[in-house]
C-alpha positions as CSV (number, residue, x, y, z in Angstrom):
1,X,15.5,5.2,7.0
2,X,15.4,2.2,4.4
3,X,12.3,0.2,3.3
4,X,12.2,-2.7,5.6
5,X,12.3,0.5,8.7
6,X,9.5,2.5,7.0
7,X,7.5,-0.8,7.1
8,X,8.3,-2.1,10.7
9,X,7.2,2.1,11.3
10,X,3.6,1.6,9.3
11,X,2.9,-2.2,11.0
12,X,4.1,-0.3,14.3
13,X,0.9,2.1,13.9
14,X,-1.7,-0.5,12.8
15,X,-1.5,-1.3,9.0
16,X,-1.2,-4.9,8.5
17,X,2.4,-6.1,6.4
18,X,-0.1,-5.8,3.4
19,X,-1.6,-2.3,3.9
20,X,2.1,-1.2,4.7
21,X,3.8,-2.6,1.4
22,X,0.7,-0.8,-0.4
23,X,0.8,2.4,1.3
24,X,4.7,2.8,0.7
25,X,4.3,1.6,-2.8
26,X,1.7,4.3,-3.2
27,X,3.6,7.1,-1.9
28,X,7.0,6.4,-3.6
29,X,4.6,5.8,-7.3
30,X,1.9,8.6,-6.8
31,X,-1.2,8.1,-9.0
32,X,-0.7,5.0,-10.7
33,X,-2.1,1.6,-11.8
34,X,-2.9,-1.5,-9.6
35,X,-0.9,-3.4,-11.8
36,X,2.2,-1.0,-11.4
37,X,1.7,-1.2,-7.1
38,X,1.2,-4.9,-7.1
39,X,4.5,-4.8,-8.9
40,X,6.4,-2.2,-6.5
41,X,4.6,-3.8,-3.6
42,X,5.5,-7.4,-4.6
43,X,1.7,-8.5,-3.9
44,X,-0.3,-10.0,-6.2
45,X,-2.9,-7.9,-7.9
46,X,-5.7,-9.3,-7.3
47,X,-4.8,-8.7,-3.4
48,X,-3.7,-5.2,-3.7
49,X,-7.9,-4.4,-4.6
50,X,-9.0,-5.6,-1.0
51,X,-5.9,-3.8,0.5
52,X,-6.5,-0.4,-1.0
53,X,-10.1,-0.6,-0.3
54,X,-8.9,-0.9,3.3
55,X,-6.7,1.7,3.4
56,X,-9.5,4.0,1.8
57,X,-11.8,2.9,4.6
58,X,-9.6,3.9,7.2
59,X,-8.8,7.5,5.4
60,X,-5.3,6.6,3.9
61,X,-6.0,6.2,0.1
62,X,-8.5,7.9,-2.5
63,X,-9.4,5.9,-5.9
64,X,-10.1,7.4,-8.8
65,X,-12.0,5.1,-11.3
């Protein structure tokens, strides 16, 4: 399955195109920096903040400060 697939599979089960881009960013990376996902992702940084703190809400990221 290539990238564009996995994300039409995460928007299919609710994330928005954002969440999606972060969430695969954050599994192919592991425990990284914002900076290194916004890069991955191709979101700007500020953005990917707001879009982690959503996927912690709903249970699908943890931050460590």
């Amino acid at each position: 399955m290539n990238k564009q697939q996995l994300l039409g599979v995460l928007e299919n089960l609710g994330l928005t195109e954002h969440e999606a881009k972060v969430y695969l960013a954050m599994l192919t990376l592991g425990p990284t920096s914002i900076f290194k996902i916004s890069q991955v992702a191709e979101i700007k940084r500020t953005t990917v903040y707001s879009v982690i703190e959503s996927l912690r809400i709903n249970g699908l990221a943890v931050t460590h400060v």
